[in-house]
Wavefront OBJ file of the C-alpha trace (Angstrom):
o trace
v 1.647 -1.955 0.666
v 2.366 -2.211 -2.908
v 1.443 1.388 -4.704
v 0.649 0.479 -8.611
v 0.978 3.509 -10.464
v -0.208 3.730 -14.245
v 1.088 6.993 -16.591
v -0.330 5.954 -20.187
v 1.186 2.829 -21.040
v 3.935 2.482 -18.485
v 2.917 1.250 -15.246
v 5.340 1.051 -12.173
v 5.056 -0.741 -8.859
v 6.379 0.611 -5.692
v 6.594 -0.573 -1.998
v 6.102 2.001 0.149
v 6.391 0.313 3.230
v 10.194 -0.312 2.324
v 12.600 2.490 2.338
v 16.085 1.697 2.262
v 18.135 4.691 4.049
v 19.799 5.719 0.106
v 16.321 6.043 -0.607
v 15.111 8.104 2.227
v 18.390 10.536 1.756
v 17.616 10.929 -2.141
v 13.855 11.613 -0.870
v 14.442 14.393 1.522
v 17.224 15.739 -1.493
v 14.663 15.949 -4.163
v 11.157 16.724 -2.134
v 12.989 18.292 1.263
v 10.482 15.741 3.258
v 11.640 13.221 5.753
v 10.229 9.848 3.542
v 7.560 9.469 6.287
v 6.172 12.940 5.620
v 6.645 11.685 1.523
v 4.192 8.653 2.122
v 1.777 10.788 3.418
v 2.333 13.621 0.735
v 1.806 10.702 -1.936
v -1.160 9.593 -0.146
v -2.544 13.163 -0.392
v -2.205 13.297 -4.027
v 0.612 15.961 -4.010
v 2.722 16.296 -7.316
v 6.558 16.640 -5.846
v 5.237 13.919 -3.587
v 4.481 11.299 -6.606
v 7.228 12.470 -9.173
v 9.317 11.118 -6.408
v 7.173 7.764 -6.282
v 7.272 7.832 -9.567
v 11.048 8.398 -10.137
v 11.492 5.544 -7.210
v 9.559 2.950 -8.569
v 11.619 3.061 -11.836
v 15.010 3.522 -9.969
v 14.413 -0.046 -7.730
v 13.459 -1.375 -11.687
v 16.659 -0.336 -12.413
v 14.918 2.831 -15.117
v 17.868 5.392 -15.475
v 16.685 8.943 -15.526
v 16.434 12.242 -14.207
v 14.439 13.371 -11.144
v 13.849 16.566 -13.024
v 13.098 15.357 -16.149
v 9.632 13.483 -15.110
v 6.755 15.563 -16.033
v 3.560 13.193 -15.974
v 0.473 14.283 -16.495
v -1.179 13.918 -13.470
v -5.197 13.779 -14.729
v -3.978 10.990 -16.675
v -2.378 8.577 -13.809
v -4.096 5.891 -12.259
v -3.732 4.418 -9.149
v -4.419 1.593 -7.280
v -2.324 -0.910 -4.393
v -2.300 -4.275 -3.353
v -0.644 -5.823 -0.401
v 3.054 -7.389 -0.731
v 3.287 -11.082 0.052
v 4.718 -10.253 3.291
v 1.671 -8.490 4.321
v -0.727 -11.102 2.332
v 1.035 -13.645 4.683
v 0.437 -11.873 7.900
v -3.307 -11.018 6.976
v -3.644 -15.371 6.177
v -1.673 -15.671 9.457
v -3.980 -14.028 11.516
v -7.196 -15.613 9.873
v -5.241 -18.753 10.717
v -5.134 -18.023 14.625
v -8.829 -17.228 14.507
v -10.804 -19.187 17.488
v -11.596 -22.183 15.708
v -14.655 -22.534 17.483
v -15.927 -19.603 15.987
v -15.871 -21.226 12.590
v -18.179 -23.752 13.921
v -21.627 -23.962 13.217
v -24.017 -24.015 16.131
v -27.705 -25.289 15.747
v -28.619 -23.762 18.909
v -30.947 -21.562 19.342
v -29.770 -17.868 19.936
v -33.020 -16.105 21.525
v -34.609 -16.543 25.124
v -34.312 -20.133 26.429
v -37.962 -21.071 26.218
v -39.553 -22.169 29.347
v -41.757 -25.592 29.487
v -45.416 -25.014 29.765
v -46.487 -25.726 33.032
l 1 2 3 4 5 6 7 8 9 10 11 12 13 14 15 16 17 18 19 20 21 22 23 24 25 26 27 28 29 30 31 32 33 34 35 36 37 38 39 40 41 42 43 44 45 46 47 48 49 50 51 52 53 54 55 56 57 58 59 60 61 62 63 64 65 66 67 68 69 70 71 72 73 74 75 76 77 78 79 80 81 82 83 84 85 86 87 88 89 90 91 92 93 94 95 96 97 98 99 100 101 102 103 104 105 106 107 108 109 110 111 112 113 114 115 116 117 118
């Protein structure tokens, strides 16, 4: 999952489903949370949790700065995520196995069998 993260006019992307193992050391350096425990924490709307996001997303852009210089303003974020291709191809993939005789239509009928008057 793709996290899109908006601060004003600067908008980052992250993938939090990837976490390359210089990325979970600097995590637990900076927030002191194994990165699992740091994709919850973002999830949960905590503020060490997304500075890190934050700070990540711009370091795989290749954005040079300081952990301990970003100070967003939180109220003013938005947030919102979209599934990598990756994922977008597994979701298609699956649709793709789907019975295909459920996608047929049927112009049976579907209540009681009716009975011939007799």
């Amino acid at each position: 999952m793709r996290l899109i993260m908006k601060h004003r006019d600067e908008t980052r992307s992250l993938d939090i489903m990837a976490m390359p193992i210089a990325d979970a050391i600097a995590c637990e350096q900076y927030t002191d949370m194994p990165w699992t425990d740091w994709r919850a924490a973002v999830l949960d709307d905590r503020a060490l949790a997304i500075q890190f996001a934050w700070w990540l997303a711009g370091r795989r852009e290749g954005v040079t700065e300081k952990f301990s210089s970003i100070d967003l303003d939180l109220a003013q974020m938005e947030w919102s995520s979209e599934l990598t291709d990756e994922e977008k191809a597994a979701v298609k993939g699956v649709r793709d196995e789907a019975d295909p005789d459920e996608s047929k239509s049927d112009d049976r009928p579907t209540g009681p069998a009716e009975t011939p008057a007799g």
